[in-house]
C-alpha positions as CSV (number, residue, x, y, z in Angstrom):
1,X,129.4,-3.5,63.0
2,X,128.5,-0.5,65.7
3,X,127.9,3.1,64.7
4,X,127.7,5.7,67.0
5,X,126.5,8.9,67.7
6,X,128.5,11.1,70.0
7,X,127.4,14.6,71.8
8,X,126.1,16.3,74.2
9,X,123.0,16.4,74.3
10,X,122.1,12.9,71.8
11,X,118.5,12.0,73.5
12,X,116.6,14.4,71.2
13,X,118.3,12.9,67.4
14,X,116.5,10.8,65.4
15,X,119.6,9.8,63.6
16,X,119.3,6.2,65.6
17,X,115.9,5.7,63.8
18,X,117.4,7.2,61.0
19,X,120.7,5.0,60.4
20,X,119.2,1.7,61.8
21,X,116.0,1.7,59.1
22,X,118.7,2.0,56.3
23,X,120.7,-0.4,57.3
24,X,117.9,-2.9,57.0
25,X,116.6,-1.4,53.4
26,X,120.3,-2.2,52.3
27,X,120.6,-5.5,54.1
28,X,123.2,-4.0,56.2
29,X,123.3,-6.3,59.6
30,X,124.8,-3.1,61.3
31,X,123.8,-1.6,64.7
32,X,123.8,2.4,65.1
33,X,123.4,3.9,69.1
34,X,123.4,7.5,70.4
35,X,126.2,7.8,73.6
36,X,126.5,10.8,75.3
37,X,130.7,12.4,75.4
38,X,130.4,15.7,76.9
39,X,134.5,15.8,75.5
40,X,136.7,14.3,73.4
41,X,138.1,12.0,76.0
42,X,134.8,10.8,76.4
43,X,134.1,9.9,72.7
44,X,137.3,8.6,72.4
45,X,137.0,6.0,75.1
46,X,133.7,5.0,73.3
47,X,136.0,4.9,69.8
48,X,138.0,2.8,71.5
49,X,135.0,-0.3,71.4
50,X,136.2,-2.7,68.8
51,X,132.6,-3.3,67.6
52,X,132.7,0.5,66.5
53,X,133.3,1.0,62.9
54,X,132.6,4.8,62.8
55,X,130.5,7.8,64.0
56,X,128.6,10.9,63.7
57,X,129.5,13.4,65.3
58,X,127.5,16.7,67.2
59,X,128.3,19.4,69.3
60,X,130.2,20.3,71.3
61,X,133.1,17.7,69.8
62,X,133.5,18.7,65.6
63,X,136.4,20.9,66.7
64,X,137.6,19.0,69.7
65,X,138.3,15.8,68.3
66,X,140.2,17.2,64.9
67,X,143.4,16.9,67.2
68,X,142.9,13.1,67.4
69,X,142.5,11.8,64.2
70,X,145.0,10.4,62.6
71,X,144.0,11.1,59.0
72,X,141.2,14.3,57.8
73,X,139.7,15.4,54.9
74,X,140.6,18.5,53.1
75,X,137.0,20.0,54.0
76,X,137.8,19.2,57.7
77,X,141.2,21.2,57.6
78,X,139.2,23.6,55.3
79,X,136.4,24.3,57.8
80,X,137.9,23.0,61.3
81,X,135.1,21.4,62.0
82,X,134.5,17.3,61.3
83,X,131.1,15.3,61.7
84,X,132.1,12.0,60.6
85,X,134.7,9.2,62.0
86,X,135.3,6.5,59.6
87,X,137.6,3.7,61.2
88,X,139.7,2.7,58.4
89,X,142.7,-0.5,59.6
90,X,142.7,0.5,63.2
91,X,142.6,4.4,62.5
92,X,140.5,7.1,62.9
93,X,139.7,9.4,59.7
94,X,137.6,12.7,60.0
95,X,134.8,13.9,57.3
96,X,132.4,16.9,57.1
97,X,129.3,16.4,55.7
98,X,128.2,19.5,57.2
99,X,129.0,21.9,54.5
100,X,127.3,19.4,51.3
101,X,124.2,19.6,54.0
102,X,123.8,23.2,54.3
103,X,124.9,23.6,50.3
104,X,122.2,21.7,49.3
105,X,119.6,23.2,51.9
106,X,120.0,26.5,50.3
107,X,121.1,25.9,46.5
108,X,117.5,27.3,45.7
109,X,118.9,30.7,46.8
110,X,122.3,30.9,44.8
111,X,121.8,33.4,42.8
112,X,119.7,35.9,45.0
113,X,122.3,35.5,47.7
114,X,125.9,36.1,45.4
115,X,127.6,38.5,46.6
116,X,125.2,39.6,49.4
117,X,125.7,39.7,53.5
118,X,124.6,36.8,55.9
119,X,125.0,36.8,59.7
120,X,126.0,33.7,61.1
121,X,125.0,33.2,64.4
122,X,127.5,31.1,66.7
123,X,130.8,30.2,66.6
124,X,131.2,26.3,67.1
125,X,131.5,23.7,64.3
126,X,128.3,24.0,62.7
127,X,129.6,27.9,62.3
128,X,132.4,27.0,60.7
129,X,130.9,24.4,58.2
130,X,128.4,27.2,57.5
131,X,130.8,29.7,56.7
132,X,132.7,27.5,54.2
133,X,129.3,26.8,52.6
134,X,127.9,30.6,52.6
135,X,131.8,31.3,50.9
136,X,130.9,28.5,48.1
137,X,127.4,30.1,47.4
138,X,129.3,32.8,46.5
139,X,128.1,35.8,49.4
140,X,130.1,38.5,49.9
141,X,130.4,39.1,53.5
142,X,129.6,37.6,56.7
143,X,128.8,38.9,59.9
144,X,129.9,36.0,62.8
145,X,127.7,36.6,66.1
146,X,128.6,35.0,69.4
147,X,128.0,35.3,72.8
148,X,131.2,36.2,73.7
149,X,133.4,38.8,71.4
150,X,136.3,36.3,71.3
151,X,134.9,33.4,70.1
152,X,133.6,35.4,67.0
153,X,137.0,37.1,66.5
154,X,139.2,34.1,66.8
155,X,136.7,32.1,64.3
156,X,137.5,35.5,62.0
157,X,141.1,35.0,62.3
158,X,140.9,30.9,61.5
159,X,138.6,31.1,58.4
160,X,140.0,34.5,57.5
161,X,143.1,33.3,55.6
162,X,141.2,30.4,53.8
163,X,138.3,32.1,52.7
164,X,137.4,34.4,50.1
165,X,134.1,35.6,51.8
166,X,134.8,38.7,54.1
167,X,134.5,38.2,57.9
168,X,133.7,40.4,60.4
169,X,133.4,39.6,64.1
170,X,130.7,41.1,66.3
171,X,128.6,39.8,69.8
172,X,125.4,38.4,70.2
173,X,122.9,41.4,71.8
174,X,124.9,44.5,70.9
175,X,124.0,47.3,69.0
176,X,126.4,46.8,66.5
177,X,124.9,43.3,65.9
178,X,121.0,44.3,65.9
179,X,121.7,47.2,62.8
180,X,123.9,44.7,61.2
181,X,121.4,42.0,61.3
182,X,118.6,44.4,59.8
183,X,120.9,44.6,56.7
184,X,121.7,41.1,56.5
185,X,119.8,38.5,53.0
186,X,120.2,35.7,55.0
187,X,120.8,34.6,58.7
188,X,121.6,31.4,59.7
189,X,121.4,30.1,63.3
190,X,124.2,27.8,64.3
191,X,123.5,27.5,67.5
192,X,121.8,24.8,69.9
193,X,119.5,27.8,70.9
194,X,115.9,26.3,70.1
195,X,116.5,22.2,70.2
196,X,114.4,20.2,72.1
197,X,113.9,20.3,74.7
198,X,114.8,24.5,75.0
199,X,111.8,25.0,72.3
200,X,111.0,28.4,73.6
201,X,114.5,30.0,72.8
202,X,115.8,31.9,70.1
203,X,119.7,33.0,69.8
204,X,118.0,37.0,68.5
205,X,114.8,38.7,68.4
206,X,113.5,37.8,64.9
207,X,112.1,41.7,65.3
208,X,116.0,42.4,64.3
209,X,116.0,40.6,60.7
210,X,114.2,42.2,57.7
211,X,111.1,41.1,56.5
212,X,112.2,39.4,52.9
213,X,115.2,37.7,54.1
214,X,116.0,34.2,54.3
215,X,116.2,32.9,57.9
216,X,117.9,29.2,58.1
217,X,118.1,27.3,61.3
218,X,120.6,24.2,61.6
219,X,118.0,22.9,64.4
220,X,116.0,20.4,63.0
221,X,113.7,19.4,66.3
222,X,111.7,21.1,66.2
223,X,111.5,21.6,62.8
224,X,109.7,24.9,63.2
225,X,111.9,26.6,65.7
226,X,110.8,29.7,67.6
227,X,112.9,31.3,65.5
228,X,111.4,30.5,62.3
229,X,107.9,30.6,63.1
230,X,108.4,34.6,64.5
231,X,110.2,35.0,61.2
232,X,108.1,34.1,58.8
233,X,105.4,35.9,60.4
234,X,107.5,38.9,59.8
235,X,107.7,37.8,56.0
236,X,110.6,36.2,56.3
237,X,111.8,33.1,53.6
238,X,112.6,30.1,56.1
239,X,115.0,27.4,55.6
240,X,114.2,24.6,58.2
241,X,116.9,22.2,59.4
242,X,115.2,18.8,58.0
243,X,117.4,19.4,54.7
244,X,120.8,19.6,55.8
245,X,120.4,17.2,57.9
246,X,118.9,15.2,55.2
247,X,121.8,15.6,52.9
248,X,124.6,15.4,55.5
249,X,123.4,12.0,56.7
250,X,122.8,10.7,52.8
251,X,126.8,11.2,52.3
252,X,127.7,10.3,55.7
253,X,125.8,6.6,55.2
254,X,127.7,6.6,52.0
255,X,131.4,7.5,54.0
256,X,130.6,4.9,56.9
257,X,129.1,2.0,55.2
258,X,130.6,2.2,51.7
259,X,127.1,1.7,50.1
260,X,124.9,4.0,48.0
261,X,122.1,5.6,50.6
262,X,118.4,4.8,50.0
263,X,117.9,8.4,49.2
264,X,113.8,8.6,48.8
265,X,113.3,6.2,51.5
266,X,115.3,8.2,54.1
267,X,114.0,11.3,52.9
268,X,110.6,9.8,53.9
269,X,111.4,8.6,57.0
270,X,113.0,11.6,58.2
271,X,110.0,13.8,57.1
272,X,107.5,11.6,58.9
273,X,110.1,11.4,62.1
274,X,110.0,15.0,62.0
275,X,106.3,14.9,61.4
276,X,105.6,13.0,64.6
277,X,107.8,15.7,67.1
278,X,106.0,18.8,65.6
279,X,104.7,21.3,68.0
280,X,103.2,24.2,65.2
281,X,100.1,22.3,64.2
């Protein structure tokens, strides 16, 4: 069997490396390839392949292909936002794993961060997934950022309804933003702003967020962003993206293959992948 990743940009995942190692600790004779789909069209026409049992899926497509499956999880319809395609008798079924990654990334800070503020920053699928987890951990309020003020608001409106966590809407640079995000216990970055090979961008100046809070980045390569490095030298806690990614790809192996991941060996092998692409030492 083929499984697939499929985004725009793919070259700079490790998920290949990932996927194809555990195949062979579970004696899995399964292939895994990253293929580029700018669009849904695209990564449906790679769908199409017979060979393809299932993929991950990256930005800019967990919204854009929720139209197209014919069957989705509750957490899909929940958040709006799917990673996973499981190809179950000929049809196509939609997962997030997104939201159990980003739980379990910051479950150490459940407590401090009940009924506190975050700022989210983007307003994609990875948004979305974050804002379902930040309404399970139990904050109180949530500040969306985007580059443009309608892409915030109309996340706002979506999640509004089906979420207990308050939303507010605001733009990414404005002055609104920069006193909100100096008030904000946690920011998470949601954005591609910092990925390889863009390693000298941020989405904010880290000058805006208050020394103490806790700064997590979705980007995982680098796994010290220029984000989080500035942060932390502010005093910031940091939250890298190595553990949601971790923890979204342990169930998502579980959803594709129907076998029980090889949790410590994967959560080697992605530390020493990471290892190997670090620029911070």
């Amino acid at each position: 069997m083929l499984y697939l990743l499929l985004g725009d940009p793919v070259e700079h995942s490790i998920s290949p490396k990932l996927y194809k190692a555990a195949f062979g600790w579970t004696g899995l004779d399964h292939d895994y390839q990253a293929r580029r789909a700018a669009n849904a069209a695209e990564a449906l026409g790679h769908l199409q392949d017979r060979q393809v049992a299932g993929a991950s899926v990256t930005i800019p497509l967990k919204s854009a292909l929720i139209e197209s499956m014919d069957e989705l999880d509750p957490l899909v319809k929940l958040a709006g936002a799917l990673n996973t395609i499981v190809k179950r008798d000929g049809r196509l079924c939609g997962w997030n794993t997104d939201v159990a990654g980003l739980l379990a990334a910051l479950g150490s800070y459940r407590e401090e961060l009940a009924g506190r503020s975050a700022a989210v920053l983007g307003a994609g699928g990875a948004a979305r997934a974050c804002l379902v987890s930040l309404d399970r951990l139990g904050l109180g309020r949530a500040l969306v950022l985007a580059r443009r003020d309608e892409a915030a608001a109309a996340l706002c409106r979506d999640l509004g309804g089906r979420l207990s966590i308050e939303l507010e809407p605001g733009r990414l640079g404005s002055q609104s933003a920069a006193q909100e995000l100096g008030r904000a216990a946690l920011v998470c970055n949601c954005t591609p702003l910092g990925m390889w090979p863009l390693v000298d961008a941020a989405p904010i100046d880290p000058e805006l967020i208050a020394p103490g809070a806790v700064v997590f980045d979705a980007v995982y390569r680098p796994r010290a962003t220029r984000l989080l490095k500035l942060s932390r030298a502010r005093g910031c806690r940091i939250v890298d993206g190595a553990a949601m990614f971790l923890h979204q790809a342990l169930q998502q192996f579980e959803l594709l293959t129907g076998v029980k991941p090889p949790i410590e060996r994967m959560s080697a092998l992605v530390d020493r992948l990471l290892d190997e692409n670090r620029d911070d030492r």
